[in-house]
C-alpha positions as CSV (number, residue, x, y, z in Angstrom):
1,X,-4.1,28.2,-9.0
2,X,-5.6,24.9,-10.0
3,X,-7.2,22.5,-7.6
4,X,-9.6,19.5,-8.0
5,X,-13.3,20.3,-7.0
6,X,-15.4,16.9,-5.9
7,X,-19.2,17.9,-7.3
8,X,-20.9,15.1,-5.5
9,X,-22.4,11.4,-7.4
10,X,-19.0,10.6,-8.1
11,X,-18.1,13.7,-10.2
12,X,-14.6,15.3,-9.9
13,X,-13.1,18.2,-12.0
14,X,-10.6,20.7,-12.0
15,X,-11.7,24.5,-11.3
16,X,-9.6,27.6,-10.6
17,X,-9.2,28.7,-6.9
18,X,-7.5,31.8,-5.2
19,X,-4.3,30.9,-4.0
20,X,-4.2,30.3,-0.3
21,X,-3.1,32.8,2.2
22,X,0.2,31.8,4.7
23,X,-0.5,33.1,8.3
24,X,2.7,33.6,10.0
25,X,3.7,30.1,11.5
26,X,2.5,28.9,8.3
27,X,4.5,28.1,4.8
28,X,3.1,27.7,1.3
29,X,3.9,24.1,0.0
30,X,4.1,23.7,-3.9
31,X,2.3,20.6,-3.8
32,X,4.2,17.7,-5.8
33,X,1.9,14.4,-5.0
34,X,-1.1,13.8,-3.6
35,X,-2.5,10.6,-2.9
36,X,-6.4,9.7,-3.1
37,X,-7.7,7.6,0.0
38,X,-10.6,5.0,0.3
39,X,-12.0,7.6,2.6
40,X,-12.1,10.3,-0.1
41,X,-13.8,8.0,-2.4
42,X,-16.1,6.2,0.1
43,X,-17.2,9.2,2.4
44,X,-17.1,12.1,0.0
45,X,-16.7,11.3,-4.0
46,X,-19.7,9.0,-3.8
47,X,-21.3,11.6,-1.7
48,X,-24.7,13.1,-3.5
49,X,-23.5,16.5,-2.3
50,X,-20.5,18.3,-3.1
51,X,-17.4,18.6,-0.8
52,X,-16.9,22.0,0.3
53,X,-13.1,21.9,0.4
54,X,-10.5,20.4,-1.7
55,X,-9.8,17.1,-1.2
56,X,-6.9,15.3,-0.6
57,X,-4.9,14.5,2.7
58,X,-1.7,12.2,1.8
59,X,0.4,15.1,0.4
60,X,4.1,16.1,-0.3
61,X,5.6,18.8,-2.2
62,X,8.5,21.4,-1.8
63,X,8.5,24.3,0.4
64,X,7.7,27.8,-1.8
65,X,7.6,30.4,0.7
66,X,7.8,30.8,4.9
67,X,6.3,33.5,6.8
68,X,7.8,33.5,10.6
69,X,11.1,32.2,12.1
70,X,11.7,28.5,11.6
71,X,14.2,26.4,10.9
72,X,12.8,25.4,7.8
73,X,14.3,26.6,4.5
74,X,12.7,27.1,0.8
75,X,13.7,24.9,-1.3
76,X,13.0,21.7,1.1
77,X,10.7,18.7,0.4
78,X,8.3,17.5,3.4
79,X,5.4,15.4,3.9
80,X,2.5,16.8,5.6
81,X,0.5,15.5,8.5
82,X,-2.9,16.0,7.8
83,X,-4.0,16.6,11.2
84,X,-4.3,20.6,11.7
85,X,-3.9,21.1,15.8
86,X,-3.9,23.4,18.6
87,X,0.1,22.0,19.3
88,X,-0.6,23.4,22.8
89,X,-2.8,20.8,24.8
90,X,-2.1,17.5,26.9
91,X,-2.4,15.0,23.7
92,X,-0.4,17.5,20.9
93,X,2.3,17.7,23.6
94,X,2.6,13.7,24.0
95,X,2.5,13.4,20.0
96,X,-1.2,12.4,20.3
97,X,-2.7,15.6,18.0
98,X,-5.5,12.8,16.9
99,X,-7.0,13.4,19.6
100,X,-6.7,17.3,19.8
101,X,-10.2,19.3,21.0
102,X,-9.4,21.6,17.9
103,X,-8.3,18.8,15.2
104,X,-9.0,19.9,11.5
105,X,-8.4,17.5,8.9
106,X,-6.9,18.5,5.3
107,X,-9.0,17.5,2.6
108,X,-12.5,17.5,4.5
109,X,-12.2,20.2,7.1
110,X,-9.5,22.6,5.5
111,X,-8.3,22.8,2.2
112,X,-6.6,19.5,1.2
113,X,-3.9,18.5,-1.7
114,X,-5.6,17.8,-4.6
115,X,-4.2,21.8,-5.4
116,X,-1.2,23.3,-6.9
117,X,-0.5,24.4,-3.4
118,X,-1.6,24.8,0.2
119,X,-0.4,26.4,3.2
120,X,0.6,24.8,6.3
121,X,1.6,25.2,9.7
122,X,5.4,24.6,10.5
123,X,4.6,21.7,13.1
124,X,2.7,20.0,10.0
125,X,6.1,19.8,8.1
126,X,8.3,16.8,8.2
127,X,11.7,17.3,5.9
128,X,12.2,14.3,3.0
129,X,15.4,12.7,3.2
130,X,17.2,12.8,-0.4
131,X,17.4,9.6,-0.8
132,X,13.6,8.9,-0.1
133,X,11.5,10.0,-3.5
134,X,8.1,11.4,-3.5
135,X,6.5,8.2,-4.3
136,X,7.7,6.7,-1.1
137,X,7.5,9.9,1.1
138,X,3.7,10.0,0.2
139,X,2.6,6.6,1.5
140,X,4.2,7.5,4.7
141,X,1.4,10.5,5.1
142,X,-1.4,7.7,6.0
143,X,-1.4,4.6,3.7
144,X,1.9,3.2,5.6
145,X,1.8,5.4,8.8
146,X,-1.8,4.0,9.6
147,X,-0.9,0.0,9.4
148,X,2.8,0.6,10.7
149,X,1.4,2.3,14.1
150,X,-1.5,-0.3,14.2
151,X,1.4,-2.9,14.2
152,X,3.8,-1.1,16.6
153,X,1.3,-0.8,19.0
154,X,0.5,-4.3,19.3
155,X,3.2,-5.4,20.3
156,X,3.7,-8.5,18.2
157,X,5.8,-11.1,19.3
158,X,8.2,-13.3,17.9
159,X,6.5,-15.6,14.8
160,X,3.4,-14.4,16.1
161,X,0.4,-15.4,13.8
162,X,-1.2,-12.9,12.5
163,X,-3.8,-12.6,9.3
164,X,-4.5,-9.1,7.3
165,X,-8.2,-9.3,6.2
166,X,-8.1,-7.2,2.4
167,X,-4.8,-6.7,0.5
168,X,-5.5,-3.3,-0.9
169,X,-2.3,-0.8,-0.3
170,X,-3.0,-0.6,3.1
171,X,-3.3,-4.4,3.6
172,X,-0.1,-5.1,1.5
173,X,1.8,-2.4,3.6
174,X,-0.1,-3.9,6.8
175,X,1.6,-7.1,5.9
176,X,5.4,-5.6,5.1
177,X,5.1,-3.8,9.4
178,X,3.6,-7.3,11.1
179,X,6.4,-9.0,9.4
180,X,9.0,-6.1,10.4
181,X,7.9,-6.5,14.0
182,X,8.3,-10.4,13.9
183,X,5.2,-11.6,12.9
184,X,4.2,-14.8,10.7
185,X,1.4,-13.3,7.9
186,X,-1.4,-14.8,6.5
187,X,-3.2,-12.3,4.1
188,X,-6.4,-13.0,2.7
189,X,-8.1,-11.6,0.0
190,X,-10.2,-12.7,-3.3
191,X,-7.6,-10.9,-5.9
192,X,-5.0,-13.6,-6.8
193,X,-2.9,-10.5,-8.0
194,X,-3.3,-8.5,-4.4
195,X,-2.3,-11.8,-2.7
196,X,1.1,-12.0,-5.0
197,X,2.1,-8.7,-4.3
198,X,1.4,-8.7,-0.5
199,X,3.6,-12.5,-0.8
200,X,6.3,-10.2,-1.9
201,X,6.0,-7.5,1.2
202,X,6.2,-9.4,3.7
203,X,2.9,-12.3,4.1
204,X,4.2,-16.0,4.4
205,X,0.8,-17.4,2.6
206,X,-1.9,-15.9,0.9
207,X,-5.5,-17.5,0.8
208,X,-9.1,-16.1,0.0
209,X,-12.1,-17.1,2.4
210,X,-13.8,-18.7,-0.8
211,X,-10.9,-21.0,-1.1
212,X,-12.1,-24.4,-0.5
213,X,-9.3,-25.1,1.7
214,X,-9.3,-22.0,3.6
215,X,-10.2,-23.6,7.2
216,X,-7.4,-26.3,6.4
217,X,-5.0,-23.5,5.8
218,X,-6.0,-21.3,8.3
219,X,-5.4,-24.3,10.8
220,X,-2.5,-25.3,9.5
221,X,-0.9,-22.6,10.0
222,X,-2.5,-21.5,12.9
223,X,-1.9,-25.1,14.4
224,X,-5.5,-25.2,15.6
225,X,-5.8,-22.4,17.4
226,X,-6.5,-19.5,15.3
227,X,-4.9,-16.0,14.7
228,X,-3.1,-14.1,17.9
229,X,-3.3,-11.2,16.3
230,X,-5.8,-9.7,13.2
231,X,-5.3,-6.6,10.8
232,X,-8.8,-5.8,9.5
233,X,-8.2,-3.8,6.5
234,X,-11.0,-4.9,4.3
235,X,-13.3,-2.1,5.4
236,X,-16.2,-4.1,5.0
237,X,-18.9,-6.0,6.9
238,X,-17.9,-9.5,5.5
239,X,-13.7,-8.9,6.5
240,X,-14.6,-8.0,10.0
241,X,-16.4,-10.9,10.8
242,X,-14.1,-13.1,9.2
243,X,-11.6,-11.7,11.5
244,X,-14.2,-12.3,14.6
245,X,-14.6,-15.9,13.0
246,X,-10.6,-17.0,12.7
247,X,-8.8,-15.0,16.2
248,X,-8.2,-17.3,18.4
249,X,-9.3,-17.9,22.2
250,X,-8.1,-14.6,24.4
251,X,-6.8,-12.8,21.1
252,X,-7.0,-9.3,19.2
253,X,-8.4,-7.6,16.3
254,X,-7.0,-4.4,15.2
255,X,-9.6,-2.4,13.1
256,X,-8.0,-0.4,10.8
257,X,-10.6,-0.4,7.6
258,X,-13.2,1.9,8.1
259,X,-16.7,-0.2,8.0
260,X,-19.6,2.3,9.0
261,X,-22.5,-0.3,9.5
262,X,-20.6,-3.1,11.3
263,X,-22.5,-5.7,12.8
264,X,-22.0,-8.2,15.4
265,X,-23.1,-10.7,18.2
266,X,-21.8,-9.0,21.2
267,X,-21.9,-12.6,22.9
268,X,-21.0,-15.1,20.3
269,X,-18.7,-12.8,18.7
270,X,-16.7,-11.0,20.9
271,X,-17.7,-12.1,25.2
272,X,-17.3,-16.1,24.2
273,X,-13.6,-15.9,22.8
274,X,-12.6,-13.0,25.6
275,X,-11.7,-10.5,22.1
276,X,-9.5,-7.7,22.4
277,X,-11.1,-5.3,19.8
278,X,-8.9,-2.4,19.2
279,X,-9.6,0.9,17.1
280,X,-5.9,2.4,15.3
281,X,-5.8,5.2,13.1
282,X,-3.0,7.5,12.0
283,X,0.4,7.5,13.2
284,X,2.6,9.6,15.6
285,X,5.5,11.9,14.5
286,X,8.0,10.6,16.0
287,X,7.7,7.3,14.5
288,X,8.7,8.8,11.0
289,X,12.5,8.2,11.3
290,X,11.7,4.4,12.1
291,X,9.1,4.7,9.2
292,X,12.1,5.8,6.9
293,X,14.7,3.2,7.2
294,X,12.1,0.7,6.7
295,X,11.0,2.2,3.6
296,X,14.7,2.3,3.2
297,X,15.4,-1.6,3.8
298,X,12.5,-2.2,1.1
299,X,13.6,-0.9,-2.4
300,X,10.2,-1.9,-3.9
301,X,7.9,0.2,-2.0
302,X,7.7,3.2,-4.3
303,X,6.0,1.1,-7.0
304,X,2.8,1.1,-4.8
305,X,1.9,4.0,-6.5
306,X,0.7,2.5,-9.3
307,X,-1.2,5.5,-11.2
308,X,-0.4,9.2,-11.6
309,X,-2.4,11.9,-12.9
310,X,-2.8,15.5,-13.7
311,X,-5.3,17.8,-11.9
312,X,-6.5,18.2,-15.1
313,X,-7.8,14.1,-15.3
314,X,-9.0,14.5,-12.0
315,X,-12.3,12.3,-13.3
316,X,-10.2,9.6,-14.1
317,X,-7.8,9.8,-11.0
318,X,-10.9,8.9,-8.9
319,X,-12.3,6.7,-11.1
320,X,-9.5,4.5,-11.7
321,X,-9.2,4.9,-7.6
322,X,-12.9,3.7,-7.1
323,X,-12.8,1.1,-9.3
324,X,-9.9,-0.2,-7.2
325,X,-7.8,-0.7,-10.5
326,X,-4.3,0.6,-8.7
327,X,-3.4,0.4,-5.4
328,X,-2.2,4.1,-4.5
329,X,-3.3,6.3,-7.0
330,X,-2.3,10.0,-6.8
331,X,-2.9,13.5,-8.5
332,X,0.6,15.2,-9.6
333,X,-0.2,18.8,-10.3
């Protein structure tokens, strides 16, 4: 089969690979999207050395062959959850496999998407309903899951303020689940085009931190106290501390960006205000069905996948992804 090889200093191609093997419990997916994450591009396609698996962890595709006794059928679309787990211990039982002793991750630790197919176990396997298309089935796999259990976990209150520091895909969608869960959203970020579209899912105003009126707004519409409630999507330096900078007295910032060299005042930042800081990251199973009629209620959603390519322009795929020219860009073998 064909599958995308990362080669390390940004170099991606397409190379021929075995096709995989399908354990009993496990089914062979015919892979029909597969989305490429700021983590594959910040942790492993700018990498100097070259990724020993496929990449690729935001996948969907059709079932092609079972081996074992499931309910599953041939024939059926699913989306994948990338987290590869015992499903016997204390956290897989209470829907918590992110925090499974034997986690594997598609795309880093296993074989990932970016493939014709890939094998998976049966508890990895989520059917598609037929009214929801790839496009939308795909951001559910960690671009929507990840901001939509950040926001049901905080348990946002009624026009609660709340900012989203970076309105890339996650931001936008970050926006669209604060709002579902009652939320009044300010996003902020420096593309004027990024603050339209997140206007459109969900964010009452949209301002960037270079604005010359961006404490007046953020005061405004904070009436003078600051934020309840932050989304840190940015994942950089600069958006973290803005969201330190603009929380109010006694309130909460939800990391969800990934920002390896944070830095902060331990005192001035975080003791002085009494901060909540809290870490989010993937979502939970069983908050797929609410996932779906959300997608359901929002008719636009799909369009986040703004480019498509063949394994073939793999080189391009993660350019155009790198140069943060789309907002979801996927491989479509």
């Amino acid at each position: 089969m064909k599958a995308v090889k990362l080669l390390g200093n940004c170099k991606a191609e397409m190379v021929d690979r075995p096709m995989p093997e399908i354990p009993g419990g496990y089914a062979l997916i015919k892979v029909a999207m597969c989305g490429i994450c700021s983590t594959d591009i910040g942790l492993y396609f700018k990498d100097n050395k070259p990724l020993e698996h496929t990449p690729g962890h935001e996948i969907v595709g059709t079932i092609a062959e079972i081996n074992g006794e499931t309910g599953l059928k041939t024939g059926q679309r699913v989306l994948l959850n990338l987290h590869v787990t015992c499903e016997k211990c204390k956290y897989c039982k209470e829907g918590l496999r992110i925090f499974c002793s034997e986690l594997k991750c598609l795309g880093t630790d296993l074989d990932g998407g970016a493939a014709e197919y890939l094998a998976m176990p049966f508890g990895n396997l989520t059917i598609i309903p037929d009214d929801i298309s790839f496009e939308e089935a795909v951001l559910i796999t960690d671009v929507f899951g990840t901001p939509f259990n950040a926001a049901k976990k905080a348990g946002i209150g009624k026009c609660e303020k709340i900012a989203v520091i970076g309105a890339g895909s996650v931001g936008i969608l970050c926006c669209l689940c604060a709002s579902y869960f009652g939320g009044d959203v300010m996003v902020m970020d420096l593309d004027r085009s990024r603050q339209k579209l997140a206007l459109e899912f969900g964010a009452k105003q949209a301002a960037s931190p270079f604005d010359d009126d961006f404490d007046k707004n953020v005061s405004d519409f904070t009436n003078g106290e600051g934020f309840e409630t932050i989304f840190d999507c940015s994942g950089s330096n600069a958006g973290f501390l803005l969201g330190l900078k603009i929380v109010r007295i006694r309130g909460r910032q939800i990391q969800l960006g990934v920002v390896p060299n944070a830095s902060l005042n331990l005192y001035e930042d975080l003791i002085m205000k009494e901060i909540t800081l809290i870490g989010s990251r993937g979502y939970v199973d069983d908050q797929i069905g609410e996932m779906i009629d959300l997608i359901r209620d929002t008719p636009r959603i799909g369009e986040l996948v703004t480019h498509k390519f063949s394994l073939e322009k793999a080189q391009e795929a993660f350019d155009t992804a790198n140069s943060l020219a789309g907002l979801k860009v996927a491989l479509v073998p």
